[in-house]
N, C-alpha and C positions, 0 to 999 in steps of 0.2 A: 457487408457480408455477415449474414449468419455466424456464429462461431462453434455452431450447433451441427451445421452442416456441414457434407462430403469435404469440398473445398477448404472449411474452415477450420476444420478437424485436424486434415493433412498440413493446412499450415501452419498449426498451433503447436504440430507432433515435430516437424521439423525444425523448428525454433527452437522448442525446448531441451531439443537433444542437443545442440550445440551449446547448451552447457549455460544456457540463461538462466537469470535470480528471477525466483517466481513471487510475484507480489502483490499485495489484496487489501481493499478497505474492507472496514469493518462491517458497520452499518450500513445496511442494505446491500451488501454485498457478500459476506461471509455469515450474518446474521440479519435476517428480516427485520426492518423497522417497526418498534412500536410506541404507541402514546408517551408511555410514559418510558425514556431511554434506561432507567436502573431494570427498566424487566426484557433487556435485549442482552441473549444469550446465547449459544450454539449449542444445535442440536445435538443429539449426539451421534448422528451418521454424517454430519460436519466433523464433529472431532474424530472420528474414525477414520476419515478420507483424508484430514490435515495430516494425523500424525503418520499417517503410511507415505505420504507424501514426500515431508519432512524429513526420510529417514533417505530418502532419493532424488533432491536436489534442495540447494539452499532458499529458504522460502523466508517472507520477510512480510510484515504489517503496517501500514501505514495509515493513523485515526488523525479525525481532529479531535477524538476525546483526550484526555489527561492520559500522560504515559503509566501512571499510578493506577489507575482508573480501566484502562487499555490491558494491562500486565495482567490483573485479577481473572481476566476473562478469556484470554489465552495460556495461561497457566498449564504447564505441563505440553506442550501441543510438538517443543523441538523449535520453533524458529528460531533461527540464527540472529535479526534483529528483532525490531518495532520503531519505530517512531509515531509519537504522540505530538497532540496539538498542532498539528500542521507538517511537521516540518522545523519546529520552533523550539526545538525539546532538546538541541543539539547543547543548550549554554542557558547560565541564567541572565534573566531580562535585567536589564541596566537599570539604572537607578531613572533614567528620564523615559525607558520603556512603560514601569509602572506607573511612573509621575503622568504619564497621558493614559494610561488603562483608568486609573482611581478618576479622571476627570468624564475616561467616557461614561462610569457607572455613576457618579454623581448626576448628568444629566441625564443618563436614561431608568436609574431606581422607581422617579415619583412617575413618569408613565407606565413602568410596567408594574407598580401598584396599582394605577385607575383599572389597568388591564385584566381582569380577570380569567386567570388559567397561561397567562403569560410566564415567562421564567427568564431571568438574569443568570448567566452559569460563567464564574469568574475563571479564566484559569491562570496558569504564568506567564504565557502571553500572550492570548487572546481575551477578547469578551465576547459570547456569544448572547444574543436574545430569539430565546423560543418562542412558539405562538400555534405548534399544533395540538395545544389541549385550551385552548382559547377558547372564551365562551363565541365570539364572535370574530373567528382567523382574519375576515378580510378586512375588518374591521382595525385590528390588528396592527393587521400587518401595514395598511395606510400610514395608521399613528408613529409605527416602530420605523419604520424605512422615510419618512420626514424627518424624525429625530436625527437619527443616521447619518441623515443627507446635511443637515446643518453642523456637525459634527465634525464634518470632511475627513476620515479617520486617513491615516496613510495605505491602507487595503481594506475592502470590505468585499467579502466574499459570501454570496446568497443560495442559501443550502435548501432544503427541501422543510421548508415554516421556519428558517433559522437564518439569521446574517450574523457573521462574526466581523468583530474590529480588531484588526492590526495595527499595533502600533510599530511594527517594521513590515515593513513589502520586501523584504529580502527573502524572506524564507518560504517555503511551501511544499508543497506534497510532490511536489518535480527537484526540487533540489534536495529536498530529504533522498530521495530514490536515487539521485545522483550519488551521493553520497556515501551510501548503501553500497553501490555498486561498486566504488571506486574502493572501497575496505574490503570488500568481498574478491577485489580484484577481477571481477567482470564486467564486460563490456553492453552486455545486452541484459534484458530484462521485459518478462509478461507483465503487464498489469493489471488489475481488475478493478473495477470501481462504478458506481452509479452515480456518481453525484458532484456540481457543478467544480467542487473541489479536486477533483481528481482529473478535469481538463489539462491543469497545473501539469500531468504526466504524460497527456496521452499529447502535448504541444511542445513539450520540454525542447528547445533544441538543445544539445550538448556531446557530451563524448559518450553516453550509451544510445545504445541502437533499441527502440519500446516500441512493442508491439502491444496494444491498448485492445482492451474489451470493454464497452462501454456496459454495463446492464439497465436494463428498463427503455423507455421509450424517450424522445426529444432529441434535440441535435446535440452530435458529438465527432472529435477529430479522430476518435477512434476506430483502427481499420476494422474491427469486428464487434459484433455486439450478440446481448444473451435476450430473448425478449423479457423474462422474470428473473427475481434471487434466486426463486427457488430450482433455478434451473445450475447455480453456480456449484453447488454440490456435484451436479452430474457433470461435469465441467472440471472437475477438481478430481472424479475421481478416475476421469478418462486422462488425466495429465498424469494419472500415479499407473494406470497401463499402461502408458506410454512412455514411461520411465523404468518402468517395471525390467529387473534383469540388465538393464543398464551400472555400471558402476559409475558412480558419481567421480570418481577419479578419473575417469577414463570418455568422462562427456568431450568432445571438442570445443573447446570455449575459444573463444576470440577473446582471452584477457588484456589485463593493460602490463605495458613494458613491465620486464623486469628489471625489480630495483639496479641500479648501478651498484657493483660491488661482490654479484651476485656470481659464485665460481663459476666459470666457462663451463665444465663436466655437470655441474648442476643444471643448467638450461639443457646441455645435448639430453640428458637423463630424463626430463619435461617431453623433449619432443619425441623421444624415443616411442616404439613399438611396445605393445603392453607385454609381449613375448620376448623381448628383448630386456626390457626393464627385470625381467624374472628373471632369465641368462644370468643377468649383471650381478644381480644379488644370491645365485645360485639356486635356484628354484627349479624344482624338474620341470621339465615340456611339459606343455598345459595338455594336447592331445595324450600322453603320460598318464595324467588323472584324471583321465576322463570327462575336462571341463569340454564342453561344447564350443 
């Protein structure tokens, strides 16, 4: 289904008012792909539509760039997290994590030197090899994805001119979001993403409830899709109407238990009427000042 359309609209509207963590990849999703990745940026009727957002439900980003790298470029926007590199950003890589990262770059260095317009991009725990500014992509990409392949890494994930090696399969852009949610203390979550990596979310089984927007074209588990990026703005900034005059305090979330320990009068006070809540703490009647 369209996520663009009647149907998709209203279901994206009713999701999110229940109080769902809104979530987005980067590249090619919240910013257009380009050649060369140091020149991909957000518009700034993207950062106009983020920060209004931001200010009206918890929203959160999830790259496989470098969390360092990722932070520069949302700077200032209000999200509540990020995770970088996968999912993998959570701790640092073990001593025998790296001890297999330096052996995959060891054998894949002298190919993507022959390789012309190829690129090796190290991070803490992944290794990615690029190959969309190749003098000869398919050429390429044969050479790159043979090496790979003898390689046997413990995850290798194939991105759009790009395969990354994992040296742990634990981690990923689904268990990152897990994770998210579970400190955010929600249960649900949108997510947005174009790219083979973000499968990882839209198949998650677990204790949140994702409702997936896959963008661009090819197969996906995800219920709704955008047919372009450039469509994710108008997308983002019909979630911030559709939040619009809502208080985020007052969304209905389907969170996760409260902790044990937690005073009895403090949960009644959670579930309480937002008119009630104001009684308790002595607040005039809302129809009083005139709120609507």
């Amino acid at each position: 289904m369209n996520a663009s359309s009647r149907f998709g609209r209203a279901r994206i509207r009713d999701f999110v008012r229940s109080g769902a963590v809104l979530a987005f990849d980067f590249d090619g999703t919240l910013a257009p792909i380009r050649r060369d990745p140091d020149h991909v940026h957000l518009s700034a009727r993207m950062r106009a539509a983020l920060t209004r957002l931001t200010a009206r439900a918890p929203c959160v980003v999830l790259s496989g760039r470098a969390r360092v790298d990722l932070e520069l470029r949302v700077r200032g926007l209000g999200l509540v997290a990020l995770s970088g590199d996968h999912g993998h950003d959570r701790k640092a890589p073990s001593v025998r994590e790296r001890a297999t990262l330096d052996r995959y770059a060891e054998a894949l260095v002298p190919i993507v030197t022959a390789l012309r317009g190829t690129r090796l991009e190290r991070k803490r725990h992944t290794l990615a090899v690029h190959w969309r500014t190749a003098t000869s992509p398919a050429l390429a990409r044969r050479h790159i994805l043979r090496a790979v392949r003898a390689l046997a890494p413990a995850r290798s994930v194939f991105g759009k001119c790009v395969v990354e090696l994992h040296a742990d399969a634990t981690d990923h852009k689904g268990t990152a979001l897990e994770r998210l949610c579970r400190s955010l203390r929600r249960t649900r979550a949108l997510y947005v993403g174009d790219d083979t990596t973000d499968e990882d979310v839209f198949t998650r089984p677990g204790r949140i409830d994702v409702l997936g927007i896959h963008v661009g074209r090819g197969p996906t588990r995800a219920a709704l899709r955008l047919d372009r990026q450039a469509e994710v703005v108008e997308l983002i900034e019909f979630l911030g109407d559709a939040l619009d005059g809502v208080d985020p305090r007052e969304l209905k979330s389907p969170r996760c238990p409260t902790r044990a320990g937690t005073p009895r009068g403090t949960r009644a006070a959670v579930r309480a009427s937002p008119d009630a809540r104001d009684a308790a703490a002595g607040v005039p009647d809302r129809r009083a000042r005139g709120t609507p």
